[in-house]
C-alpha positions as CSV (number, residue, x, y, z in Angstrom):
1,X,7.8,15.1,1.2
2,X,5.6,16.9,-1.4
3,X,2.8,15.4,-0.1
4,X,0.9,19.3,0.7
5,X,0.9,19.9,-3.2
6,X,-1.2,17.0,-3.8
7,X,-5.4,16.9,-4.1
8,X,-5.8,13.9,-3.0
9,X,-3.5,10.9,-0.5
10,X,-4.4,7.9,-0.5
11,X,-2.8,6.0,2.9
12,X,-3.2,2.1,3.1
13,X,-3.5,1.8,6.8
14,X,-3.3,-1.9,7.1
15,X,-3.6,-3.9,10.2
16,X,0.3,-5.3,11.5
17,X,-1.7,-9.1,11.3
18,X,-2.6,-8.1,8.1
19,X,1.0,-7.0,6.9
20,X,2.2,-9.8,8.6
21,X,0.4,-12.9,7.1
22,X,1.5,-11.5,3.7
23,X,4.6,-11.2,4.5
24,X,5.0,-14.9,5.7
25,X,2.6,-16.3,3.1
26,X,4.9,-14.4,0.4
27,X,8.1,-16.1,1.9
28,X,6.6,-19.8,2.2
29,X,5.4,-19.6,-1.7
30,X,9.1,-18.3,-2.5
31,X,10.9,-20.4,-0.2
32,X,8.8,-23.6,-1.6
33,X,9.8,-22.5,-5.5
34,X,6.2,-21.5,-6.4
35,X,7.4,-17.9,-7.3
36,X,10.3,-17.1,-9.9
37,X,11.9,-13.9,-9.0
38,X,15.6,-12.6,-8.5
39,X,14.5,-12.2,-4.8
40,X,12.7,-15.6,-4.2
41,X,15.9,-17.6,-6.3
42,X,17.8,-15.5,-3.0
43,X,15.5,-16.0,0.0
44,X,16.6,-18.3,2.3
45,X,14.5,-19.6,5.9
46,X,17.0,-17.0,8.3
47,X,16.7,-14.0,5.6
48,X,12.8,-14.8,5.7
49,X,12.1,-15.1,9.3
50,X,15.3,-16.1,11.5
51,X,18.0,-13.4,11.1
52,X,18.0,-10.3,12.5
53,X,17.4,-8.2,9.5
54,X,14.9,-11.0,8.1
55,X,11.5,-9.9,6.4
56,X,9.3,-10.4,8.9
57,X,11.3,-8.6,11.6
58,X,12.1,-5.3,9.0
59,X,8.0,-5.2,8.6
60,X,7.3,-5.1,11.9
61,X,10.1,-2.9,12.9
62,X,9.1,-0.9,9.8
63,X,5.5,-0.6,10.7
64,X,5.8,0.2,14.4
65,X,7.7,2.9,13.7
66,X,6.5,4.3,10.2
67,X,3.3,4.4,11.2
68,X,3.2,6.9,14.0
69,X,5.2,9.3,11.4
70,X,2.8,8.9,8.8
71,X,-0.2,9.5,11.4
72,X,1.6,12.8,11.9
73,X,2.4,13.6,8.1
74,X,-1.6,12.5,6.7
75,X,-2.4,14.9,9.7
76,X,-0.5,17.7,8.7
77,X,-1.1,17.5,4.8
78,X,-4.7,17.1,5.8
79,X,-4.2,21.0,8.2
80,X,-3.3,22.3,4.6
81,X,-6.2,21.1,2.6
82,X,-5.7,17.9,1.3
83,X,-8.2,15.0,0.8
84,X,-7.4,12.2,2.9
85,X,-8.2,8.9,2.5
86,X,-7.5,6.4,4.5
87,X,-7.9,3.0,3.4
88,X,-7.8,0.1,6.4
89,X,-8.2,-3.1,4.4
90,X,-8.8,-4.8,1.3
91,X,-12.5,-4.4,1.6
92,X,-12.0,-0.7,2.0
93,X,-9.7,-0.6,-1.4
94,X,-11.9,-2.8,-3.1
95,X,-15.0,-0.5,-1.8
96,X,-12.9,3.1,-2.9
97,X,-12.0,1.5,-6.2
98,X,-15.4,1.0,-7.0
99,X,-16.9,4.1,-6.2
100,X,-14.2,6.0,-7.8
101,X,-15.1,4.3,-11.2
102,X,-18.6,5.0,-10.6
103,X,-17.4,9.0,-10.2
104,X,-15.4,8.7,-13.1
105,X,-17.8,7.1,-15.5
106,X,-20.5,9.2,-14.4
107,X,-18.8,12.4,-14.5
108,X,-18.0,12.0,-18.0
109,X,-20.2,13.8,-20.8
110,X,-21.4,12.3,-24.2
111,X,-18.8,12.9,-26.5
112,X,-16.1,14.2,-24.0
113,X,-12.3,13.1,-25.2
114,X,-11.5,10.5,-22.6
115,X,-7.3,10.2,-21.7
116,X,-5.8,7.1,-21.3
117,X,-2.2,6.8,-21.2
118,X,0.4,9.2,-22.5
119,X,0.5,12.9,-23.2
């Protein structure tokens, strides 16, 4: 992890139900043909939700015990100085998206180069 040599960590803390519906709403729209991707032409109904390694099992697995690590980790990069933030739903993105363009634009003088993309 290099996450202590960073200024700022953003952690999307989403809600399991959240996760969850997303998962299974994904699946349904690839299982019924409305998404064309290497991984939707190979889902099938047990690798989505019956077998034991399917989607929605892995993301709960994955989230019940992820998420007690990363507690720990955000925790411990916060100890050396980091700014955290954490970032429970798509309100709160939407809301930190926003006022992070507001920063940027406003801390921007007249006549200041402005980077885009690249070197």
């Amino acid at each position: 992890m290099v996450w202590h040599r960073a200024d700022v960590l953003v952690w999307l803390d989403f809600p399991l139900a959240l996760i969850v519906y997303r998962v299974v709403r994904r699946s349904l729209r690839q299982l019924a043909g409305r998404e064309d991707s290497a991984q939707a032409r190979r889902l099938t109904w047990s690798t989505a939700f019956l077998g034991r390694r399917s989607l929605l099992r892995t993301a709960i697995r994955k989230y019940r015990t992820n998420r007690p690590r990363y507690a720990r980790q955000v925790s411990e990069a916060a100890d050396l100085g980091v700014e955290i933030v954490r970032l429970r739903g798509p309100r709160d993105v939407r809301r930190w998206k926003r006022e992070t363009a507001k920063r940027r634009v406003g801390s921007r003088s007249p006549g200041a180069a402005q980077h885009t993309t690249g070197p």
